[in-house]
Wavefront OBJ file of the C-alpha trace (Angstrom):
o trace
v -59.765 46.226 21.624
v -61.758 43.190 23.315
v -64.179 44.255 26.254
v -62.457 42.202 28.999
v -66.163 41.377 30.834
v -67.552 39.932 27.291
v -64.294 38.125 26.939
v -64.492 36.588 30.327
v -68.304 35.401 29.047
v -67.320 34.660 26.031
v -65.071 32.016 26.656
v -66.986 30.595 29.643
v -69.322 29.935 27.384
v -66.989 27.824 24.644
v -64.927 26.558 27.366
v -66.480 22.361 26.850
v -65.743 22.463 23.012
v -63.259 24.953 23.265
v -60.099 22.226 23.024
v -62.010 20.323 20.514
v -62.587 23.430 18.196
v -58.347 24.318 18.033
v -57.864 20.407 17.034
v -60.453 20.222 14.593
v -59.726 23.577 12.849
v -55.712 23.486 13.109
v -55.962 20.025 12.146
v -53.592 20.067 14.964
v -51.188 21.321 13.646
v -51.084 24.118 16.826
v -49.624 21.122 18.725
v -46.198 21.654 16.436
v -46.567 25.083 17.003
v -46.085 24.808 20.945
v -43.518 22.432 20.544
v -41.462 24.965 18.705
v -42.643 27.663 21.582
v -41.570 25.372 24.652
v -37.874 25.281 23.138
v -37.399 29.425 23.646
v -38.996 28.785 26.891
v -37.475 25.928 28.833
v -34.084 25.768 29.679
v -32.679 22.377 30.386
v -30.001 21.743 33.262
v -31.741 24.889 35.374
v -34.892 25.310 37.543
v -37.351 27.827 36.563
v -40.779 29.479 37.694
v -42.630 29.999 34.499
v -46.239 31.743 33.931
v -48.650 30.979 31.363
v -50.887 33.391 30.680
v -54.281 33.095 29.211
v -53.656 29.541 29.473
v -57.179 28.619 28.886
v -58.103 24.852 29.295
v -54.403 24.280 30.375
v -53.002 22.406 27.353
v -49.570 24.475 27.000
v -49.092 24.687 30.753
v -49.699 20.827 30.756
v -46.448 20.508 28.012
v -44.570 23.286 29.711
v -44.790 21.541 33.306
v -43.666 17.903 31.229
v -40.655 19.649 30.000
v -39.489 21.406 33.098
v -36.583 20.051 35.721
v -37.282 18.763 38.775
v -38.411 21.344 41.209
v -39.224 23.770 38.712
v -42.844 25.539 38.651
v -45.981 26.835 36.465
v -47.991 29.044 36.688
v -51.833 28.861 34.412
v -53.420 31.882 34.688
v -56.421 32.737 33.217
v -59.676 35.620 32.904
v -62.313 32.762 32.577
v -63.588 30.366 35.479
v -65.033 28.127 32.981
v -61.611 27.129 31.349
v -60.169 26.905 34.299
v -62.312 24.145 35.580
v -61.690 22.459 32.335
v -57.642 22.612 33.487
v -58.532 21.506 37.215
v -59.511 18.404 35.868
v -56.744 17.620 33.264
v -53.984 18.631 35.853
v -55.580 16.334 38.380
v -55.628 13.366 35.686
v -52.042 14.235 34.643
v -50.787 14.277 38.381
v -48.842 17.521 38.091
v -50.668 19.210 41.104
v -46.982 19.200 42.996
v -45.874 20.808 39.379
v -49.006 23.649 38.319
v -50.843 26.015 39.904
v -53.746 27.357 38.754
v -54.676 31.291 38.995
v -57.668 33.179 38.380
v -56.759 36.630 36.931
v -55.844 39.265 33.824
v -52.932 40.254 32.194
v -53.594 43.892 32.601
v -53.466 42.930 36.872
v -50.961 40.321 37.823
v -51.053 39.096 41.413
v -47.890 38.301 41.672
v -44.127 40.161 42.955
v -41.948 41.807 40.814
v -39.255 39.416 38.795
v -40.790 36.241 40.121
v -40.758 34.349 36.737
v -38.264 33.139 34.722
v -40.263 33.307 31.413
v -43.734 33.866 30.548
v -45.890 32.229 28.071
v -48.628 33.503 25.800
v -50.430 30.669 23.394
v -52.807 32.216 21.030
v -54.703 35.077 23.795
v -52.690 38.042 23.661
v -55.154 39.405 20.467
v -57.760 39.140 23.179
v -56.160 41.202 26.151
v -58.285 44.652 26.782
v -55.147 46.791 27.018
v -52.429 45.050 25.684
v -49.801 47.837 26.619
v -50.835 47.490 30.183
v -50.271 43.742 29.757
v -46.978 43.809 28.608
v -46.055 46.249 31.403
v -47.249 44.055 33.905
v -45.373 40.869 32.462
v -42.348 42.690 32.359
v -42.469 44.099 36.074
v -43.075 40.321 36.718
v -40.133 39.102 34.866
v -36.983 38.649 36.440
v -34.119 40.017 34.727
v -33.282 38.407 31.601
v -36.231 36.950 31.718
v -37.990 35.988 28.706
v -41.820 36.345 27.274
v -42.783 33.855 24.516
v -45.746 34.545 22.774
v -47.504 32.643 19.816
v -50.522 34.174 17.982
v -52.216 33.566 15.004
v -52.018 35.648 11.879
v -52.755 36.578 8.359
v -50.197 35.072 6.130
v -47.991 37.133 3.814
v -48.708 35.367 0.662
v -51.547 36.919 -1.494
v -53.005 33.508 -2.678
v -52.266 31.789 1.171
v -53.954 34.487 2.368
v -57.286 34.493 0.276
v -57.506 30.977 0.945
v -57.261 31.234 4.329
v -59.472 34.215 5.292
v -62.503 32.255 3.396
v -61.391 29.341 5.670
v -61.043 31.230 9.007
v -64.050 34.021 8.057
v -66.945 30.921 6.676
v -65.927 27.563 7.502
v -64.158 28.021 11.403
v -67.404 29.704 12.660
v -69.859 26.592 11.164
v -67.533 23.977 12.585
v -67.651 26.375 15.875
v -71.752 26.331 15.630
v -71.821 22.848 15.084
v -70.126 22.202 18.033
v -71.249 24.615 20.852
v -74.975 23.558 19.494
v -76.161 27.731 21.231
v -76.343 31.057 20.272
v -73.714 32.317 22.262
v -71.193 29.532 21.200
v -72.071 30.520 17.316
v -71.149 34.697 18.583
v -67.983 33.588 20.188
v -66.793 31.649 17.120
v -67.345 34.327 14.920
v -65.752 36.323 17.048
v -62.191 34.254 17.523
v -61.161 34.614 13.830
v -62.539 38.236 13.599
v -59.613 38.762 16.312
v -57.184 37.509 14.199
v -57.786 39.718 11.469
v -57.804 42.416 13.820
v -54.690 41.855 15.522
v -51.667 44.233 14.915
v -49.177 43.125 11.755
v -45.874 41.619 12.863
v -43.641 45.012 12.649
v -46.018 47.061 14.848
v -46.602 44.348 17.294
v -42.768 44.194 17.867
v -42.709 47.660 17.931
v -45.543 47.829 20.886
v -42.893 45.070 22.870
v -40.085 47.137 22.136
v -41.805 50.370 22.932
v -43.136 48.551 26.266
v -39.701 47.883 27.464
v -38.831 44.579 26.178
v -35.351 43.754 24.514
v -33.721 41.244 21.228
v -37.301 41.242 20.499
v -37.677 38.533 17.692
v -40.083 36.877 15.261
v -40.774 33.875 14.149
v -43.138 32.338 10.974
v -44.652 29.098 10.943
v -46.523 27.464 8.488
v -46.231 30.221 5.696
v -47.358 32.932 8.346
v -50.596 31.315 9.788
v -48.713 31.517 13.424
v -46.395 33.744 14.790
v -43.690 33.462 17.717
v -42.696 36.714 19.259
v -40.440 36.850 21.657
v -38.869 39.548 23.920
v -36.016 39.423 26.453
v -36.364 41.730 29.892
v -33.565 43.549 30.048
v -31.078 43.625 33.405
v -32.072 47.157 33.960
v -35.565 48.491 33.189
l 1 2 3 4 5 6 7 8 9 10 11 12 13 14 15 16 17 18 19 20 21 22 23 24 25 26 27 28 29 30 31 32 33 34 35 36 37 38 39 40 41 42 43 44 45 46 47 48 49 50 51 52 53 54 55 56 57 58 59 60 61 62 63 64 65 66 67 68 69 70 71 72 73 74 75 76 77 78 79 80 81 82 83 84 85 86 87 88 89 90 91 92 93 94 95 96 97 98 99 100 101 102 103 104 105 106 107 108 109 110 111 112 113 114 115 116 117 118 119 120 121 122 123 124 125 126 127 128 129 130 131 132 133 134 135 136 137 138 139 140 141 142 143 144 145 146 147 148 149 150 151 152 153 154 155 156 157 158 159 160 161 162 163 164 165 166 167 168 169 170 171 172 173 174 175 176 177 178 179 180 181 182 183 184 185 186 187 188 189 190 191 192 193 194 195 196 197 198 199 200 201 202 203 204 205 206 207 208 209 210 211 212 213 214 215 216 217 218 219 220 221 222 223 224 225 226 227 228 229 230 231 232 233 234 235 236 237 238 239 240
């Protein structure tokens, strides 16, 4: 798994081209793919504190906070200063500062009470947690009961053909378009890097079997765009 200091570094560096790099290589189609996330995770009519974790430059907390009731609350946490300097600025612009705050920290350490959260959010960073077990501990003692944890991450597709395509596109062409952009030597590493994770991440029936094994319940799965994403979710149980 991911060294959490060279992950912190790692995206520091990235962090100016970082929301640049998903629109350009999703050909955003990742913003469909959060739509379909915010629907598990907010619940009209009802207030709710919500935490997104690894929330990176902020985009997903930025639609989660838009779609919450009045007097609801989010919660961006994040490993790396850099993108969270990027999200100062974009919550500022977007006058939600009543609406998000903004936390320095890992998933593998939450700073926060048990079962303050209604429902946590993961867009596209759990491959990139150093101990994912811990992680999913930790969001769980956070949860409140019957709380839910909504995670998307990206993935190999299950069709032979898909998939050939798409490892030449993620393994060659995402890490030029990432070099192009970041212009260093370090942005060129960390863009190899981001699709190597994919490949690396665990395949949808051991993943859910990790959440279950972790304490989660009516753990489900999702496929979008034949496989390339994945929604998992996982429901905290009243006793645990």
């Amino acid at each position: 798994m991911p060294n959490k200091e060279t992950i912190r570094q790692l995206f520091d560096n990235i962090a100016p081209e970082y929301d640049a790099f998903n629109h350009i290589t999703s050909l955003n189609v990742d913003r469909s793919w959060r739509r379909r996330a915010l629907k598990k995770i907010v619940v009209h009519g009802r207030r709710q504190e919500i935490m997104d974790l690894a929330c990176g430059t902020g985009d997903f907390t930025i639609a989660i906070a838009r779609s919450l009731e009045e007097g609801s609350h989010v919660t961006g946490v994040d490993l790396s200063e850099g993108m969270l300097s990027i999200m100062r600025r974009k919550v500022i612009a977007e006058g939600l500062e009543e609406k998000i705050s903004i936390q320095s920290g890992e998933g593998e350490n939450l700073a926060f009470q048990n079962d303050s959260f209604d429902a946590v959010a993961i867009a596209f960073g759990i491959r990139n947690f150093e101990n994912r077990e811990q992680s999913l501990n930790e969001i769980l003692r956070v949860l409140r009961p019957t709380g839910k944890l909504v995670i998307l991450e990206l993935s190999e597709p299950s069709n032979r053909i898909v998939r050939m395509f798409y490892n030449f596109y993620f393994t060659k062409i995402m890490p030029l378009i990432g070099k192009k952009l970041s212009g260093n030597a370090e942005g060129a590493e960390a863009y190899r890097y981001l699709p190597a994770s994919v490949l690396k991440f665990p395949q949808r029936e051991e993943w859910m079997a990790t959440m279950r094994s972790c304490g989660f319940a009516d753990v489900t799965h999702k496929a979008f765009s034949l496989g390339i994403c994945r929604m998992y979710t996982g429901i905290k149980p009243l006793t645990s």
